[in-house]
N, C-alpha and C positions, 0 to 999 in steps of 0.2 A: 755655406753661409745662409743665415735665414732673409729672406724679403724684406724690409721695412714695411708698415701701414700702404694699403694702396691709397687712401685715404692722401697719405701725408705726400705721395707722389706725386698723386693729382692737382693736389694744393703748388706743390713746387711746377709742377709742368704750365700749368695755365699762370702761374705767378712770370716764368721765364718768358711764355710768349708774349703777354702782355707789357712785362717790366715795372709793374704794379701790383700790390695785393688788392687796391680799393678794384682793381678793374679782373683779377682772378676771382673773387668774389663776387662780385656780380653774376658772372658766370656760371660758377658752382652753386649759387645763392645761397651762400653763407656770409658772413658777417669779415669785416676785413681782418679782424683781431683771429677769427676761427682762421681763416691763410696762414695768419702770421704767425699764429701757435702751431700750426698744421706743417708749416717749413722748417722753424725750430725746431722740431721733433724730429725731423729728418736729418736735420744736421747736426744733432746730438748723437740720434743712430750711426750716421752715419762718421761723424769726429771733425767734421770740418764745415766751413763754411761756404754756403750757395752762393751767396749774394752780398755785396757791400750795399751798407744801407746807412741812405745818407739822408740829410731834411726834405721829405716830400719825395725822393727817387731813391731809387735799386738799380743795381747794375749785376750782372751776372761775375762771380770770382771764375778763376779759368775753371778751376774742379765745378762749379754751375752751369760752367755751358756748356763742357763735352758731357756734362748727365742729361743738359739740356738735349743736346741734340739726339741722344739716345730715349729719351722718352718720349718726346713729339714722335719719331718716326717711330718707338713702339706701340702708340695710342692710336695713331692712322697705319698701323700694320692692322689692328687689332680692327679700328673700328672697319677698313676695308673688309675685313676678313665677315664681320659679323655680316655686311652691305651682302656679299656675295652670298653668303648661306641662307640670308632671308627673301633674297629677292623672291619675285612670285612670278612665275613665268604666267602673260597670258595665254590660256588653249582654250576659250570661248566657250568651256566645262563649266556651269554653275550646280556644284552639288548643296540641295537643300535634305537636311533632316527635320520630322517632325513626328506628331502621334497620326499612326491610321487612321485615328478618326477625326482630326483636322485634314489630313491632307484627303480623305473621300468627301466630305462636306462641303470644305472652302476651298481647298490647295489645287486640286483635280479641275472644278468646274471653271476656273479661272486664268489654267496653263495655255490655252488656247488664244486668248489674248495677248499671254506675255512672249507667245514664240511668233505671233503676226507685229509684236512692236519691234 
């Protein structure tokens, strides 16, 4: 089975935590109507419906909340995972690159200062 739009996922994930499009939008910073089109797509793709939608609120349908709860905890799998691979370990190593002939003119006669700060 092919993935649906990540796009359209994202719109429904942040629309399920909030319980809002005015306030998934925000978020995503897109336009509440780009949400609302962006979940519809989803549940075209997908054959059913996320959410009951009533004047001014959403509520999650049961098939919206167990998708819910599977894309929250896939998006903080995902954003942990990225936390961890980026992290920058400090080791008090500052590597600079530059041209030899900046770093003997300026770079050189001025190390002396930044290793007494």
């Amino acid at each position: 089975m092919r993935l649906p739009p990540l796009q359209s996922v994202r719109a429904f994930d942040a629309a399920a935590r909030h319980l809002s499009f005015t306030k998934a939008a925000e978020e995503l910073f897109v336009t509440q109507g780009a949400v609302s089109q962006q979940v519809r797509q989803l549940e075209e793709y997908l054959g059913f419906k996320l959410f009951h939608r009533l004047p001014r609120q959403i509520h999650l349908t049961e098939e919206g909340a167990q998708l819910a709860q599977a894309t929250t905890a896939g998006f903080s799998r995902i954003a942990d995972e990225i936390e961890r691979l980026t992290r920058v370990e400090e080791t008090g190593v500052v590597t600079v690159s530059v041209l030899q002939s900046f770093a003997v003119k300026w770079l050189v006669p001025r190390l002396g200062h930044f290793r007494d700060a």
